[in-house]
N, C-alpha and C positions, 0 to 999 in steps of 0.2 A: 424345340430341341430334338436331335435326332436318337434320344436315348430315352426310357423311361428312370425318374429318379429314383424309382423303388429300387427299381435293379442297380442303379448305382451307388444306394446305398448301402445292397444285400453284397455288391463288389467291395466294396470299403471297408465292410464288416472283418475283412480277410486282413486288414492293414491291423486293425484297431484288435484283432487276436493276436497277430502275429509278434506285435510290440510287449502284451500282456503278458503272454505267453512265457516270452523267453526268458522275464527271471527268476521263477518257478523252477520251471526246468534248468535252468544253470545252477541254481541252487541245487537239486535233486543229482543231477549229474556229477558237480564238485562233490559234494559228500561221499557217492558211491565210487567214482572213479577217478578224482582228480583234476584235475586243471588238462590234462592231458584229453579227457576226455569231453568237456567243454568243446574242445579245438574242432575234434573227432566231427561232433555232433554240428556243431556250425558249417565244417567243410560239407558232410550231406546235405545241408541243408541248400547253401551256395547250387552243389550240383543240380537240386530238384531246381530249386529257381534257374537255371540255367537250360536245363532240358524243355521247360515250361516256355521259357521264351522262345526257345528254338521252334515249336510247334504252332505256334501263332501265326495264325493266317490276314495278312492284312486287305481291306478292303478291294485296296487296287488288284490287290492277286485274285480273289474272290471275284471281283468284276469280272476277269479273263475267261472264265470257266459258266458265268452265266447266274453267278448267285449275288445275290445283294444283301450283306447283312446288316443295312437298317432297317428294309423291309420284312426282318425276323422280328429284332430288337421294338421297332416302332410300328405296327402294319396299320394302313389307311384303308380307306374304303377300296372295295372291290376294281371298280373304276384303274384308280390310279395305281394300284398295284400291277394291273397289266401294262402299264403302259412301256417303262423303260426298262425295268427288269424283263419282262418278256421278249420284246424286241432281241435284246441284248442276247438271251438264253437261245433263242432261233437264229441272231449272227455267228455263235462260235457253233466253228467244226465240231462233230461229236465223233468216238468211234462208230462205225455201225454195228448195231447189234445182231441178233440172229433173228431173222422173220421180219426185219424189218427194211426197208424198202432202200434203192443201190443208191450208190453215190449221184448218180446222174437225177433221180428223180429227187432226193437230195437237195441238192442246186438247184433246180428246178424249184424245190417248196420252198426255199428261202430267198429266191428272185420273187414270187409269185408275192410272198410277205412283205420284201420290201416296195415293191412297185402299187401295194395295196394302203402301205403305212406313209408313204410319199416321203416328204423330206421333212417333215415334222415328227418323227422317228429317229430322225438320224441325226435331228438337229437336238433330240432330246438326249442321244448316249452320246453325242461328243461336250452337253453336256455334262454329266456324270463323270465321262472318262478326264473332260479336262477340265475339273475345278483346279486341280495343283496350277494347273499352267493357268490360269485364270487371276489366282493369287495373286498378287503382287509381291513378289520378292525382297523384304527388306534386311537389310543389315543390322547386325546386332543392338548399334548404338541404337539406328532407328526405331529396332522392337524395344530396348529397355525406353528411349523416350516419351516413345506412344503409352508405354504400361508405367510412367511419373508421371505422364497427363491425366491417366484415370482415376479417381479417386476411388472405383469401383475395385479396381483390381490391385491398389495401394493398399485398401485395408482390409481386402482379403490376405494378400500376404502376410501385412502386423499382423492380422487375427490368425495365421498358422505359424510364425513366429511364438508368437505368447502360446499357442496350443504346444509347440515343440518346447519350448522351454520350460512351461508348467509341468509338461508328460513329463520331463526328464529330470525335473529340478529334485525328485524325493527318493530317485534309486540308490546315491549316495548313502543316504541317510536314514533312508528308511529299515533297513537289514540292522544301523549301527544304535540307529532309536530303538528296536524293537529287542538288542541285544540287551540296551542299560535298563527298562523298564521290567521287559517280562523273560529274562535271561535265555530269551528262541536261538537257535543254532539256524546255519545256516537251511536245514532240512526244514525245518519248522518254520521259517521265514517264506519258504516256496509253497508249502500247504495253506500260511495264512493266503499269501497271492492268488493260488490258484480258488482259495472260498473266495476272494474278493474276485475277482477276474469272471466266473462263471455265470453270474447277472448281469454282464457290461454285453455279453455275446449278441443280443440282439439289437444292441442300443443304434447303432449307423444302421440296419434295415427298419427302424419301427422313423427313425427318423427321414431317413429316405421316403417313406411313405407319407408321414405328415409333410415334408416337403413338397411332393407332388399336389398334395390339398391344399396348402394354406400358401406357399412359397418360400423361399431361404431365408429370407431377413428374420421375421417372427421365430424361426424352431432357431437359428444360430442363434440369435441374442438371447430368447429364454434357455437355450439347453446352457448358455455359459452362465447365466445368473444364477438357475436354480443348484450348479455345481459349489456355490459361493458357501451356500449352511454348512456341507457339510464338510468344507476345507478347515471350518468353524471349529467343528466335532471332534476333528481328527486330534485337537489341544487337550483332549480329556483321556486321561488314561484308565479304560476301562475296555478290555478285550474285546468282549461282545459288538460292543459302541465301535469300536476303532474299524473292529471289519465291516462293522456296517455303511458306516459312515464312507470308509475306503472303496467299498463296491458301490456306492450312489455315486460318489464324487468321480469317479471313472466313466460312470455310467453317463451321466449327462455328459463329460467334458468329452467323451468319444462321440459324444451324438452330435455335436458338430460338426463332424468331418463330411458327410453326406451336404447339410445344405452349403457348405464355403467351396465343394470341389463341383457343386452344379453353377454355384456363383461364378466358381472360374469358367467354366464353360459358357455359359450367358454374357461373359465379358469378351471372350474370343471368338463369338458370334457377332457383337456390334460393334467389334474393333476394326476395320480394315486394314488388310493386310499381317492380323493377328489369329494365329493358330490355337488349336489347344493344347500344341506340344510349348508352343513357348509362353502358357499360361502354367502349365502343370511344370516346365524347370523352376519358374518362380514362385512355384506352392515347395519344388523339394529344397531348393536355396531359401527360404524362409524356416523350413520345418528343420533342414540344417546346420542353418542359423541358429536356433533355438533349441533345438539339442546338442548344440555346442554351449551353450551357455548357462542352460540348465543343469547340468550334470556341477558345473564349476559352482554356479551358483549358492547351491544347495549343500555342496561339501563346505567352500566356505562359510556360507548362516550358520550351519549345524555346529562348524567344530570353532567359530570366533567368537560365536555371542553365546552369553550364559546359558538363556533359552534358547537355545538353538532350535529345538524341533518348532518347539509354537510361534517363535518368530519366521521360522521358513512357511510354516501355512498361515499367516497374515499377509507375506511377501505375496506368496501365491494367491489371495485375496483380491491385491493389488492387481496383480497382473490377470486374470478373470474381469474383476470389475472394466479395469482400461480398457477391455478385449470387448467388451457390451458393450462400451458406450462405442465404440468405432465402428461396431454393428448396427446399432443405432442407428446411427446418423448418415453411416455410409453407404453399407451393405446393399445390392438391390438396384433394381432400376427405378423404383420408387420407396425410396427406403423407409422405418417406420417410424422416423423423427417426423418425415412428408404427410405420411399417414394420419399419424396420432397431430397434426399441426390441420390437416381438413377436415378432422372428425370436429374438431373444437372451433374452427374458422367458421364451418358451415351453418351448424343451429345460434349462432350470433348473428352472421348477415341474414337468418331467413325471421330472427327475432327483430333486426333494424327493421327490415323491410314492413315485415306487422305493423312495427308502429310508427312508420313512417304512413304508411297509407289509413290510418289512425287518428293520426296528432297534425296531419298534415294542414297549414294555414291556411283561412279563406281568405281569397282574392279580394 
């Protein structure tokens, strides 16, 4: 991969606050200042995200100038580091500086570089420069076909699906549960979030790092199992319990977004003619998916069935469990149904063989 997963899961970590975050602060904010002021605080917010974008430097522009940021992101041996990035940094024009040597000798150093690097230089940054055109350009029907033949990238998306729908299924309910049990106001409702919320902050980087150790399949299907007790907990009404229970159940269910957005990457790697941008619209059309459906979901449990609240975190059980077993069995280039099927295959055939060479009949 051309990224390490720590770092993308120390980047993730930023999604999995962001979502946390804001209904705390919208509670905090509606108290003190009204609806009006919600508006207020989301319109800054909009702008920072949009200045943020604005500033983003992409690769190819990066290229032009002589910098290569995978070569930051990932660095290789010394060797290979010089090899296209350098070249590349001694083709583009620079201004001249002061004391340093004229345009003519210039041209000069960088004829002498390429005449010295031959054509195996050059055949190396029009690599670099033309992976896009290298790509094979396909049509949309064509990328959504390729991504219904992989099974890899199908239940990566169900599994952000059920993560968006799970994340979203208890914001309805949870303000109006916490209303009828321990009579919290809206203020009160955003200090419990924010004690629950404050233990989840490192969960996408500590996962991102066991991902880089162990690989996606293992840390996704246990981070969503071990989320299962305490969806369990969250049934008992007992303060203490509930924010505890509520900050683990965060905790693990955010720690999969690290190993399923490196899954999507590892998919748009041995896809042809598959990017990671048309992997990542199908991680946000699943997550949108599912925070569309969650929010409905949840109001309806809460306010049609008698138990409402403890029927919504069984449903959410539900949707956890389904979400492991698709991990299971799919997740992965070699996933951990494959796994846990040769750890058990193998000490059988090496026990035949013992007693085959054993019990074997004389001629």
């Amino acid at each position: 991969m051309l990224f390490s997963l720590g770092q993308l899961g120390f980047a993730m970590s930023g999604m999995s606050i962001g979502f946390l975050l804001g209904p705390p602060l919208g509670g905090a904010l509606y108290e003190r200042f009204g609806f009006r002021g919600v508006c207020i605080f989301g319109i800054i917010g909009a702008v920072i995200d949009l200045v943020a974008r604005l500033i983003v430097i992409e690769r190819k522009d990066a290229l032009e100038w002589g910098f290569d940021p995978q070569s930051v992101i990932l660095p290789e041996t010394p060797e290979s580091n010089l090899s296209s990035t350098d070249v590349q940094e001694e083709d583009t024009p620079r201004p001249p500086q002061e004391g340093s040597s004229t345009a003519i000798e210039e041209h000069d150093r960088r004829a002498s570089i390429r005449s010295r690097e031959g054509p195996q230089a050059i055949n190396e940054k029009e690599t670099i420069t033309g992976d896009a055109a290298a790509t094979p350009q396909l049509s949309l029907v064509a990328v959504l076909i390729k991504l219904l033949k992989s099974s890899r990238a199908m239940a990566t998306v169900v599994c952000f699906f059920v993560y968006g729908a799970v994340h979203t299924a208890f914001e309805p309910a949870l303000p109006v549960h916490m209303k009828d049990v321990w009579n919290f106001d809206s203020a009160k409702v955003g200090l419990v979030f924010v004690a629950a919320v404050v233990p989840t902050f490192p969960a996408s980087a500590i996962a991102g790092y066991l991902t880089d150790k162990f690989g996606a399949p293992p840390i996704a299907a246990t981070s969503f199992l071990l989320s299962i007790p305490w969806w369990c907990l969250l049934t008992i009404n007992n303060l203490g319990l509930f924010i505890t229970s509520f900050a683990l159940e965060f905790f693990f269910l955010n720690s999969t977004l690290a190993p399923f957005t490196a899954e999507l990457a590892d998919v748009a790697r041995h896809i042809e003619g598959i990017g990671y941008a048309h992997v990542y619209a199908a991680f946000n059309l699943a997550y949108g998916m599912g925070s569309t459906v969650g929010p409905v979901m949840g109001g309806q449990i809460y306010d049609g069935v008698e138990e409402g609240w403890s029927t919504l975190c069984f449903v959410n059980v539900g949707w956890v469990f389904f979400a492991s077993v698709v991990g299971f069995f799919f997740v992965g280039e070699r996933p951990l149904s494959k796994r846990l099927a040769g750890l058990i295959i193998k000490p059988k055939n090496s026990n035949l063989v013992g007693n085959g060479q054993s019990t074997s009949p004389l001629p």
